[in-house]
C-alpha positions in Angstrom: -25.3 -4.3 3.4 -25.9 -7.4 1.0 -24.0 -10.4 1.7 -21.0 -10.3 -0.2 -17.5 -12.3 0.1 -13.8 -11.6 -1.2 -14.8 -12.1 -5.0 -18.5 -10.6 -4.9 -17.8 -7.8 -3.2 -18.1 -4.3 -5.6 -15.0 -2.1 -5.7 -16.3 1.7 -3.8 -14.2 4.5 -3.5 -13.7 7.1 -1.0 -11.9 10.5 -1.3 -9.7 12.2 2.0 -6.9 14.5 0.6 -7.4 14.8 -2.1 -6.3 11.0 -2.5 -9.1 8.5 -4.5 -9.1 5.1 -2.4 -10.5 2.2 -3.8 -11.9 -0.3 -1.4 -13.9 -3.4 -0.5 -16.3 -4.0 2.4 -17.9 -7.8 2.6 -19.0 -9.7 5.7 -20.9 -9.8 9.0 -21.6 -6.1 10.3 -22.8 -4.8 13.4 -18.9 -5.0 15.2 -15.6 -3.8 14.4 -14.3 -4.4 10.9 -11.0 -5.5 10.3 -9.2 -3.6 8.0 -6.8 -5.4 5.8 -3.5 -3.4 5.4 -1.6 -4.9 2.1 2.2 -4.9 2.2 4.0 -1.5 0.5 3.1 -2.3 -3.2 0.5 -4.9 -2.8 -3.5 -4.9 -3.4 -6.7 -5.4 -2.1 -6.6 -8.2 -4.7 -3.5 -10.3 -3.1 -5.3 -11.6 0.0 -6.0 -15.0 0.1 -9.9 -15.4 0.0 -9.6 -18.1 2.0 -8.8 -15.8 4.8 -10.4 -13.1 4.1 -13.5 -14.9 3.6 -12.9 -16.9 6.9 -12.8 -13.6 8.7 -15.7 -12.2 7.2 -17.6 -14.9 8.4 -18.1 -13.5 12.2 -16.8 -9.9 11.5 -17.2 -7.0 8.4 -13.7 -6.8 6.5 -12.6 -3.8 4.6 -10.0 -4.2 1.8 -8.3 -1.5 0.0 -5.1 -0.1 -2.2 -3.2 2.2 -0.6 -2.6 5.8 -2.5 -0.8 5.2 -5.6 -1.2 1.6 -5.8 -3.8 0.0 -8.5 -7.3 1.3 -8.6 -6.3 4.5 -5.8 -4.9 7.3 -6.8 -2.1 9.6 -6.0 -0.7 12.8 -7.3 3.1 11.0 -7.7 4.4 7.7 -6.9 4.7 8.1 -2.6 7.7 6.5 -0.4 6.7 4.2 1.9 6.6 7.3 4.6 3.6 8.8 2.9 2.1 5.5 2.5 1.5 5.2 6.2 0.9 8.1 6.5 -2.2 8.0 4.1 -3.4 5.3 5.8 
């Protein structure tokens, strides 16, 4: 994977149920990534980069939007229920 940090990192998509996620994958691989759950109607866009970035330095971080929220997509608007449980 290239090197890539909070703002350089391309937006990919992956599909499970039916449900488009949009995600962002930046930092040191070869461990565990953090994943980076937002709060219920927030984006992969709202982390500071600061932080992100700080992480990314010694592990692989993976940003997304849950299902419904800005580039993912969802059949209908979900409670916040479905939202964890789409996670």
């Amino acid at each position: 994977m290239a090197t890539h940090t909070h703002q350089t990192a391309p937006t990919q998509f992956v599909e499970a149920k039916g449900i488009r996620f949009a995600y962002r994958r930046f930092g040191k691989t070869g461990g565990v990534p953090l994943v980076f759950n937002m709060h219920f109607t927030g984006t992969m866009d709202h982390w500071d980069l600061l932080v992100t970035d700080g992480f990314a330095k010694d592990r692989e971080v993976i940003l997304f939007d849950n299902a419904g929220i800005s580039a993912s997509s969802s059949p209908h608007r979900r409670p916040a229920r479905q939202l964890a449980a789409a996670i």
